[in-house]
C-alpha positions, 0 to 999 in steps of 0.5 A: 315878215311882219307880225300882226295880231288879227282878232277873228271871231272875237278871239285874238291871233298873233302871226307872222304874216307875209308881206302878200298873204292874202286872209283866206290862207291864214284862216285855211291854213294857219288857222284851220278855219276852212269855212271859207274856200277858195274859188275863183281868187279874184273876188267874183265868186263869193266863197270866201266871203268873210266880215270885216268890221261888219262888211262882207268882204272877199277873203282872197282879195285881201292882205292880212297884214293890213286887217290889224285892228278890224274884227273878222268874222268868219263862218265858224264865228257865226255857228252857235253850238256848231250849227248855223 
């Protein structure tokens, strides 16, 4: 499994990440960032929305592998003092 460091709400992460791991399971499950939820799984529904590089993005449509080098932002990046 390859190694990636993904920077999520402007912090920096270094996972071991498998070679299908879509984004929402690491942040729900590795991370603990359960902002985003799971849904549909194909990129309909929107609950998993997340941004990347300043795009809103589907989560469960996308590898984490391949997010190196992007900024991510979550739900919990956008709170401030814990409410949004």
């Amino acid at each position: 499994m390859p190694w990636v460091t993904l920077n999520i709400n402007s912090k920096d992460y270094t996972l071991e990440v498998g070679e299908h791991e879509m984004l929402l399971t690491v942040l729900r499950e590795r991370l603990d960032m359960t902002g985003a939820k799971p849904g549909c799984l194909t990129g309909d529904c929107g609950a998993c929305k997340v941004i990347v590089d300043g795009k809103a993005e589907d989560s469960c449509m996308l590898m984490a592998k391949k997010l190196e080098g992007k900024k991510i932002e979550t739900i919990e990046g956008l709170a401030s003092g814990g409410k949004l």
